[in-house]
C-alpha positions in Angstrom: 115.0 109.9 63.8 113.6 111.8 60.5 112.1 108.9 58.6 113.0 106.1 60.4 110.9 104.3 62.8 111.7 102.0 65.6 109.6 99.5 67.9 111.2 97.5 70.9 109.3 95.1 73.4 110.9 93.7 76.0 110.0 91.6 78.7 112.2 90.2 81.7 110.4 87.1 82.1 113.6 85.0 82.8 113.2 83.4 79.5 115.6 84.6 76.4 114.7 85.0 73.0 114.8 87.8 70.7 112.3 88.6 67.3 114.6 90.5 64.6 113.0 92.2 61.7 115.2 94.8 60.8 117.0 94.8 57.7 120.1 96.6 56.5 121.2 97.6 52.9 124.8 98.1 53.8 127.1 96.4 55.6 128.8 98.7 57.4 127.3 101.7 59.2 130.3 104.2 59.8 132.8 101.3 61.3 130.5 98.8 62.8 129.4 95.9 60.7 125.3 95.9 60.6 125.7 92.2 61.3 127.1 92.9 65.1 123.5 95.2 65.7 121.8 91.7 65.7 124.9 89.9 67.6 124.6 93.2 70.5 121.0 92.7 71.0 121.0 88.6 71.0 123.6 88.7 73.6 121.6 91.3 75.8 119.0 88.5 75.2 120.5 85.9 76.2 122.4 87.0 79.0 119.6 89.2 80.8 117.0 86.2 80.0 114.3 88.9 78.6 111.9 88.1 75.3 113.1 91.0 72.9 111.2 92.0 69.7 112.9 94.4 67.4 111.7 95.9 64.1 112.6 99.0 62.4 112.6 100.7 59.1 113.5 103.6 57.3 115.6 105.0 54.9 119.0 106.1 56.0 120.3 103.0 58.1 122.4 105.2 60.3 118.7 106.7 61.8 117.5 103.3 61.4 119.6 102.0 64.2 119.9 105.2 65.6 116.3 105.1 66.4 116.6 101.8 67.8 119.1 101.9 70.5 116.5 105.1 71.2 113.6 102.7 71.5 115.6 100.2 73.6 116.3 102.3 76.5 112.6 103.6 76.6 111.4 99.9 76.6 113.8 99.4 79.4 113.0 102.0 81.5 109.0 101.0 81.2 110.1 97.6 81.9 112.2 98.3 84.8 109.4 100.7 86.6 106.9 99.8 88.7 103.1 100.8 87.7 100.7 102.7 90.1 100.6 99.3 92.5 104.0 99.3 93.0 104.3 96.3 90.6 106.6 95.8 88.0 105.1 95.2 84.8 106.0 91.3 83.5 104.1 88.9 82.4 106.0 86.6 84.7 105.7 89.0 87.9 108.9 89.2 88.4 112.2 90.6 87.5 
C-alpha cells in the first residue's frame, strides 16, 4: 500500500505464539483503537495454535495495517496449500 510495507509468517505447527513489531503513532485508526490490531492477531494466535510473525512500517498507519491484513491472507493461503508433493508446507507436517 504506497509506502508502507508489510511481512507475515505464519506457521500452523500446533504451537501459538505470535512476534509483533509494528508500531503505531496514533491511537486510533478511523474507529478502531491500534491497540485491538495486536489483540485480533494474538487471538488468531492463540486460538488456531500457529507461530505468527508480524512486522510492518510505513508512513500513513491506515496503509500500514492496510498492508498487513493484505499480507496475512497471502501467508495463509501459502500456508494452507499443498506444494508440488501434495504436502503441506509446516515445519511440523501437519495441519
Amino acid at each position: 500500500m504506497d509506502e508502507a510495507k508489510a511481512e507475515v509468517l505464519i506457521d500452523f505447527g500446533g504451537r501459538p505464539w505470535i512476534q509483533w513489531n509494528v508500531e503505531f503513532k496514533r491511537e486510533k485508526i478511523g474507529d478502531v483503537p491500534t491497540e485491538m490490531f495486536y489483540h485480533f492477531f494474538k487471538s488468531f494466535s492463540d486460538h488456531a495454535k500457529c507461530n505468527l510473525s508480524i512486522s510492518a512500517q510505513g508512513d500513513n498507519e491506515h496503509h500500514i495495517i492496510e498492508s498487513i491484513f493484505k499480507a496475512f491472507a497471502k501467508a495463509i493461503k501459502a500456508a494452507k496449500s499443498r506444494d508440488a508433493n501434495m504436502e503441506i508446507p509446516s515445519t511440523k507436517g501437519v495441519l
